[in-house]
Backbone as a ProteinNet text record, in pm:
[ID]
protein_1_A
[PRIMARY]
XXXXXXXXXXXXXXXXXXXXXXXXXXXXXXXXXXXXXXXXXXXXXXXXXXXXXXXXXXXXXXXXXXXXXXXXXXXXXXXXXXXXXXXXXXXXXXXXXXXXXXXXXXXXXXXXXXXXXXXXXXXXXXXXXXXXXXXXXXXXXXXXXXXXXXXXXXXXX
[TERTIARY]
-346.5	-428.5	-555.2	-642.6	-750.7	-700.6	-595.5	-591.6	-621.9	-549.8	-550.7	-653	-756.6	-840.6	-968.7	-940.1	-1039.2	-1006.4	-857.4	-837	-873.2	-849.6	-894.1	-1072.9	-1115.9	-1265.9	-1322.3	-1248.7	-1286.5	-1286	-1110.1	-1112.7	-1211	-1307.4	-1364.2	-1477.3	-1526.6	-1663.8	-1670.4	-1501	-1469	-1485.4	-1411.4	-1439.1	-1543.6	-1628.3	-1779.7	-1827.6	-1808.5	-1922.6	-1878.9	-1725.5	-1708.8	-1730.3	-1722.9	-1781.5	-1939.2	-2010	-2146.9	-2250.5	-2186.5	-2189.4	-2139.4	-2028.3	-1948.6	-1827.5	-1745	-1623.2	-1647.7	-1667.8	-1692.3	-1552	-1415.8	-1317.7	-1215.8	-1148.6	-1124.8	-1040.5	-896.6	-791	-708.3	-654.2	-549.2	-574.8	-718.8	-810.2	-764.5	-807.3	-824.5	-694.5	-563.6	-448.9	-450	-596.8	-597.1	-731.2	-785.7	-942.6	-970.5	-1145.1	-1142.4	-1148.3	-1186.8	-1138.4	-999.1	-935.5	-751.2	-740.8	-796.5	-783.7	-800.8	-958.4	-974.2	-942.2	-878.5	-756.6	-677	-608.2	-471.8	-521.2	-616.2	-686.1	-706.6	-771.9	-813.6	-657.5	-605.8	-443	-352.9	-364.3	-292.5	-342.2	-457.8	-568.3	-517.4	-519.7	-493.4	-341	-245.8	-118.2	-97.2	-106.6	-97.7	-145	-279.5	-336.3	-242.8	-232.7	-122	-1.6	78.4	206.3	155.2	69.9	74	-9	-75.7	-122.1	-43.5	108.6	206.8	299.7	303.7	360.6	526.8	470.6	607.1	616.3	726.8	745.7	620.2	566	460.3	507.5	635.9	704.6	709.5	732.3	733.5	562	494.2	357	321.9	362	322.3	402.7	563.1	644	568.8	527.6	531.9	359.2	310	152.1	129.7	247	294.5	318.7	457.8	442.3	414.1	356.7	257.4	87.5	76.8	-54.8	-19.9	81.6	128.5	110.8	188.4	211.1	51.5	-50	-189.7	-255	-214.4	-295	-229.7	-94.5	-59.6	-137.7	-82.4	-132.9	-282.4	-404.9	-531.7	-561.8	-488.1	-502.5	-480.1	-381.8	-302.6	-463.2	-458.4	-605	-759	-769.2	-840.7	-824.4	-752.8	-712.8	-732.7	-696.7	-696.4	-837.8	-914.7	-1031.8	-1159.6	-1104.7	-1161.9	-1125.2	-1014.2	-958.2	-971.7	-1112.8	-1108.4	-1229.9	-1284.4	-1318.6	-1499.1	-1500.6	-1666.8	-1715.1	-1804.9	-1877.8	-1823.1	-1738.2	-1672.7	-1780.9	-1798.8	-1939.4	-1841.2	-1979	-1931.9	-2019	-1966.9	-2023	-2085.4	-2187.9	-2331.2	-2293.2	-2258.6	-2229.9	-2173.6	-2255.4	-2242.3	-2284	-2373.4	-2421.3	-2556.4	-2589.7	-2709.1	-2776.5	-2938.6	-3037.8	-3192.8	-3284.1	-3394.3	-3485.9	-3590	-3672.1	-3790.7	-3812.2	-3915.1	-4068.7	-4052.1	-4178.9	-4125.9	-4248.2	-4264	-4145.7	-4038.4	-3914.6	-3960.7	-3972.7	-4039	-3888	-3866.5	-3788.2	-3823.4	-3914.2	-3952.2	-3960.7	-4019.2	-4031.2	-3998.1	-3963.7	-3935.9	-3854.3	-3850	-3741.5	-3673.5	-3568.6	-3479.3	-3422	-3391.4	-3336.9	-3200.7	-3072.3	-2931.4	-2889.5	-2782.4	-2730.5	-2606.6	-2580.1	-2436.5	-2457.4	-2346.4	-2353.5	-2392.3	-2337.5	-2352.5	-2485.4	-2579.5	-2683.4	-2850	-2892.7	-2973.1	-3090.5	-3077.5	-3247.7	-3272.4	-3360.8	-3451.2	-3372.4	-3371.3	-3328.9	-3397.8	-3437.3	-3522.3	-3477.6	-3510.3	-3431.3	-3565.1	-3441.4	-3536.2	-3471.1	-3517.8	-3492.3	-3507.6	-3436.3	-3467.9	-3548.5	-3560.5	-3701.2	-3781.5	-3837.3	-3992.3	-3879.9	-3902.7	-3833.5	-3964.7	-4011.1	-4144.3	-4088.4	-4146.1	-4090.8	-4065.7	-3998.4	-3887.2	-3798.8	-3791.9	-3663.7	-3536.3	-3434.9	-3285.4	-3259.3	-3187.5	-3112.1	-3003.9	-2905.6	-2819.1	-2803.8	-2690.1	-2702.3	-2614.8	-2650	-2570.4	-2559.6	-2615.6	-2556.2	-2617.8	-2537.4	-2563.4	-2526.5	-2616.8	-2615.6	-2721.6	-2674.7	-2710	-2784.2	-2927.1	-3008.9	-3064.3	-3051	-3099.8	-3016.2	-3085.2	-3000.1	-3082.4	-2986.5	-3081.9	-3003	-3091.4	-3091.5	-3101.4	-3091.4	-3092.7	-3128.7	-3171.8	-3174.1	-3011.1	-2979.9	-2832.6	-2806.9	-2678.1	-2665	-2711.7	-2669.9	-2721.2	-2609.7	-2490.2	-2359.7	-2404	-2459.1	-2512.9	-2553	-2580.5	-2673.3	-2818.7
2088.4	2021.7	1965.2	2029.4	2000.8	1847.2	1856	1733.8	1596.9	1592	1495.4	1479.1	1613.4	1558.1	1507.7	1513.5	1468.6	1334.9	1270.2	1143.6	1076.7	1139	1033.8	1050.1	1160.9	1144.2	1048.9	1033.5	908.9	763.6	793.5	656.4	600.2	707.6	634.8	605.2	719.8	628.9	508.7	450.3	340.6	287.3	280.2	197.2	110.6	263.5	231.4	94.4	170.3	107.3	-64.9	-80.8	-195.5	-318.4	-210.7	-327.4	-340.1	-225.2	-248.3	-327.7	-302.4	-352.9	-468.9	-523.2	-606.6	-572.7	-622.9	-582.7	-555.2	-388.4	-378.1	-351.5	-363.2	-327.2	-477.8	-564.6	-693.1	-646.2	-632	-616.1	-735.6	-782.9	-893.4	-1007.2	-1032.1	-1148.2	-1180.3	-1111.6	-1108.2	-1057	-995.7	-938	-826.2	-752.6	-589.9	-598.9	-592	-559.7	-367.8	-390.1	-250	-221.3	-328.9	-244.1	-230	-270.1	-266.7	-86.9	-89.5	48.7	132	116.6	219.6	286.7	186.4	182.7	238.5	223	314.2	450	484.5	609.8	683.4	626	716.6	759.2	668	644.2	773.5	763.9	873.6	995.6	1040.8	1167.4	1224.6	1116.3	1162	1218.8	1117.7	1160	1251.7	1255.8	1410.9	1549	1510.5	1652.7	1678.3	1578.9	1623.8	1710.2	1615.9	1697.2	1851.7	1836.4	2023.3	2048.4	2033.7	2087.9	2131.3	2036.7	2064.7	2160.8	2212.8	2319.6	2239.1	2151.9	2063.1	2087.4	2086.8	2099.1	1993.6	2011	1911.4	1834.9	1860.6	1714.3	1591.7	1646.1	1559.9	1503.2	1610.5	1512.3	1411	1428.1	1389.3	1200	1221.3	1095	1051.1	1068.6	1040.2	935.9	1042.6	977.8	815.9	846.8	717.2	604.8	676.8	477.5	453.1	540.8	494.6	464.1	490.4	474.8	356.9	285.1	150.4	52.6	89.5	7.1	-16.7	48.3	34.9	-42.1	-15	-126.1	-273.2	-300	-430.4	-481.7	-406.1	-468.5	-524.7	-448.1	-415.8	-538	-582.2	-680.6	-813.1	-812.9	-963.7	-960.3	-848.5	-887.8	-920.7	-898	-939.7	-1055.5	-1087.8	-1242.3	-1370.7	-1301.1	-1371.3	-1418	-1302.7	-1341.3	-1411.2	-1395.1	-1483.3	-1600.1	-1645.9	-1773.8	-1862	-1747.2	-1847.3	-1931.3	-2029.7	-2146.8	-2090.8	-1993.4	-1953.8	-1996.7	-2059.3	-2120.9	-2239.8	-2313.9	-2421.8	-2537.3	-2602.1	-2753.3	-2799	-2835	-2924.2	-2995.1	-3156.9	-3276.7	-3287.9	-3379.1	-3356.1	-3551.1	-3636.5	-3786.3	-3786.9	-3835	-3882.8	-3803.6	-3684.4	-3606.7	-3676.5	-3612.6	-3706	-3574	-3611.3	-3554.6	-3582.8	-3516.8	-3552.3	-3554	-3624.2	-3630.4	-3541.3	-3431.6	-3340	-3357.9	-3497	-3559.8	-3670.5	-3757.8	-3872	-3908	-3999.8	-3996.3	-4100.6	-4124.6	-4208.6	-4234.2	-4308.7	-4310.8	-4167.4	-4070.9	-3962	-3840	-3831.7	-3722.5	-3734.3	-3640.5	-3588.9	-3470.1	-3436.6	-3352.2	-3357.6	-3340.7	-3357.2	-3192.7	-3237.2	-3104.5	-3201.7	-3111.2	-3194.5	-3059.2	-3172.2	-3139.4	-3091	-3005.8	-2948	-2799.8	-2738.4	-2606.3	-2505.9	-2548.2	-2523.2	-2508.8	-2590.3	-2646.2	-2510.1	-2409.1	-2338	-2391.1	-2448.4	-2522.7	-2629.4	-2671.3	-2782.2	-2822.9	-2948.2	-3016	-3114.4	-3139.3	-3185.8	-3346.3	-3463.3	-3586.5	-3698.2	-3793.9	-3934	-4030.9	-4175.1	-4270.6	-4424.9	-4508.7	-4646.2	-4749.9	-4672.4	-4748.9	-4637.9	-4645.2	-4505.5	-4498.8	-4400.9	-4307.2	-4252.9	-4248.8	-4192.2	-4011.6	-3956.1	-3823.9	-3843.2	-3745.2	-3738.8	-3857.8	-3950.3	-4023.1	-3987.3	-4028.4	-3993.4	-4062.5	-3941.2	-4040.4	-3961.9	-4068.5	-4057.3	-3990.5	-3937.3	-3883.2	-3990.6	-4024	-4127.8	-4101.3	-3988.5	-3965.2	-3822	-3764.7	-3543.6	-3527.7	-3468.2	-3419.5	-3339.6	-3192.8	-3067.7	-3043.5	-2980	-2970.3	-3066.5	-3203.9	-3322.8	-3403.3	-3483.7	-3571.9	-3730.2	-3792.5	-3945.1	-4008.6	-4044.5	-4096	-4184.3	-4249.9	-4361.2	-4405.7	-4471.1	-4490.8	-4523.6	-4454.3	-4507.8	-4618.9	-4653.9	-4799.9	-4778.7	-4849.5	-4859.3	-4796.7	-4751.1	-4707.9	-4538.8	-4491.3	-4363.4	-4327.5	-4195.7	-4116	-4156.1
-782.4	-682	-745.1	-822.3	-919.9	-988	-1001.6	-1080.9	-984.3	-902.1	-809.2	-714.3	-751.9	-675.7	-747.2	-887.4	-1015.7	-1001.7	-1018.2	-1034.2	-920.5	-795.8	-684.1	-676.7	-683	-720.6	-815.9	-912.1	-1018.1	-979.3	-920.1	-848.6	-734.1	-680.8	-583.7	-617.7	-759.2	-837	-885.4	-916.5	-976.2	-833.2	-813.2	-640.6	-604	-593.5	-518.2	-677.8	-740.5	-842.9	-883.9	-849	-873.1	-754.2	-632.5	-507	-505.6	-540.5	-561.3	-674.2	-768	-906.6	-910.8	-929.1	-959.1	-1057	-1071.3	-1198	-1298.4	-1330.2	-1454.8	-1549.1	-1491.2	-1544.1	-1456.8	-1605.6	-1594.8	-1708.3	-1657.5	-1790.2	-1751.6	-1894.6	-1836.7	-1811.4	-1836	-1780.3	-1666.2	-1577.6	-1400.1	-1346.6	-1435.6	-1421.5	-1320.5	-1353.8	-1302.4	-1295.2	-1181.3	-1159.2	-1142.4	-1131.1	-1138	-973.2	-913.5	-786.3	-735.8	-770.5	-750.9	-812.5	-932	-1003.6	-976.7	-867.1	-817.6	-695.2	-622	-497.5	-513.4	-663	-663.2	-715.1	-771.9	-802.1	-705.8	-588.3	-449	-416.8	-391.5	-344.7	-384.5	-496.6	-611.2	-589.9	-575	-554.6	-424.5	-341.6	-203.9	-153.9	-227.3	-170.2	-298.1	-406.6	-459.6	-413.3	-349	-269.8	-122.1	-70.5	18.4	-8.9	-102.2	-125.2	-124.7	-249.3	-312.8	-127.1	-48.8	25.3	151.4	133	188.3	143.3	18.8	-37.8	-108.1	-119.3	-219.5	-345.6	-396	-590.1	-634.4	-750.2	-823.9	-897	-918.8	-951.2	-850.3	-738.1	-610.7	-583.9	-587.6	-611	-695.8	-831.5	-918.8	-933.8	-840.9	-802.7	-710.7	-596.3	-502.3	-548.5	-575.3	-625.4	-685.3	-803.1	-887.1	-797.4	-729.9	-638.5	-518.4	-476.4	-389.5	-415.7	-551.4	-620.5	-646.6	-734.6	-751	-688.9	-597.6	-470.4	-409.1	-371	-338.6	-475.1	-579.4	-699.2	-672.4	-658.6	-599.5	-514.5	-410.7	-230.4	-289.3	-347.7	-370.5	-477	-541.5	-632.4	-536.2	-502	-419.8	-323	-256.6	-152.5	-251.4	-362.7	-421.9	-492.3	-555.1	-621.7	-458.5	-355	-242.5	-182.9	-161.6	-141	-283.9	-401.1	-494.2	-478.7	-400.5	-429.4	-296.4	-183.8	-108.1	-79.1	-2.5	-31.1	7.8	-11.8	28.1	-156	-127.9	-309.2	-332.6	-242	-303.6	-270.6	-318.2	-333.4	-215.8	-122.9	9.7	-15.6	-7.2	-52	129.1	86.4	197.9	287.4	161.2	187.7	321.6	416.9	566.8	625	617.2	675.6	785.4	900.1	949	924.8	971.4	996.7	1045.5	1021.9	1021.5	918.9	874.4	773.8	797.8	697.4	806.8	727.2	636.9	581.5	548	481.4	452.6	326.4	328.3	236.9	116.5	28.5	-79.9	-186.9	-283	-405.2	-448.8	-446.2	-573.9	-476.7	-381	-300	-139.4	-81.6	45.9	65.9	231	226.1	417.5	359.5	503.4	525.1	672.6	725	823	733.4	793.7	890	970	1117.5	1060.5	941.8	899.8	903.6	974.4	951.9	870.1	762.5	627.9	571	625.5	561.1	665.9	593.2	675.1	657.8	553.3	474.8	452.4	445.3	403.1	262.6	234.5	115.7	64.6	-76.6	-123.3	-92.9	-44	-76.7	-129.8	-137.9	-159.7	-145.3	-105.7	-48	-93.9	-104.2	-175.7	-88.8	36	132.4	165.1	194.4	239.6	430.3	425.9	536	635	768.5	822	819.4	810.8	903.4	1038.6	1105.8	1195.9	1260.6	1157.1	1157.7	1107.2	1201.4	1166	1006.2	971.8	835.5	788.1	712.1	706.4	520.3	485	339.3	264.9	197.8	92.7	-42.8	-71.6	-234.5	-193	-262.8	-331.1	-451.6	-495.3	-635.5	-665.2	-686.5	-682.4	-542.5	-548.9	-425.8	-367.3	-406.9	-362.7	-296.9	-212.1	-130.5	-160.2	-163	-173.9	1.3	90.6	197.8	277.2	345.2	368.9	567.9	622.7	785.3	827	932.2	1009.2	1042	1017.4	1149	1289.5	1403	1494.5	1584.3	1533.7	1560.1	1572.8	1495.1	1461.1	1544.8	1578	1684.3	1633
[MASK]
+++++++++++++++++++++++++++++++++++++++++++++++++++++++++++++++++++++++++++++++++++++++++++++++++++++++++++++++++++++++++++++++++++++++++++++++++++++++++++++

């Protein structure tokens, strides 16, 4: 029983430390993370302490631990490769965005505040005509934290 409950104790220091931390265990180059590892560690700890706590042969713990410890490093990986691969961090281009100018817009300085979800803050922009503050405008070029901007057609809100 000691054993399995060392390995799943480990596994959950690994655990904790790799959701808090970040991945400190990357085998395979992104093959096997350490939180997958430490999924099947808890996994393994746990259904080994069962068996023996059920009074089963320790061979049967020691099977049973294996693939169902396995099987939780899969599942635990696929859900991790999944949520790395989804679209939270991906560059959302700003071009056609409207907003308001929440100062004076120049070629060199200003800053707008856009009507995109996405968008919680203020953005640095600038403009190839002088812009007043709190006029509508439209985004016509992004690149990085800046917006270069421009007044709407008359089609526009």
């Amino acid at each position: 029983m000691l054993v399995f409950v060392l390995i799943g104790a480990a596994g959950m220091v690994l655990l904790l430390v790799s959701l808090l931390v970040g991945e400190l265990v990357d085998l395979g180059d992104g093959a096997l993370s350490g939180t997958s590892l430490g999924v099947g560690a808890v996994v393994f700890g746990a259904v080994g302490a069962i068996v023996v706590a059920n009074d089963l042969a320790t061979w049967i713990a020691y099977v049973a631990s294996a693939v169902v410890g396995l099987l939780a490093v899969v599942l635990a990986q696929v859900l991790v490769r999944r949520l790395a691969a989804s679209d939270d961090g991906v560059a959302v281009s700003l071009v056609g965005a409207h907003g308001t100018a929440t100062t004076d817009v120049t070629a060199t300085s200003g800053e707008v505040s856009l009507d995109v979800p996405s968008e919680l803050e203020r953005r640095l922009a600038r403009s190839d005509e002088p812009i007043a503050a709190g006029s509508r405008v439209v985004v016509l070029e992004h690149s990085g934290s800046t917006v270069r901007v421009g007044v709407p057609g008359p089609q526009a809100r």
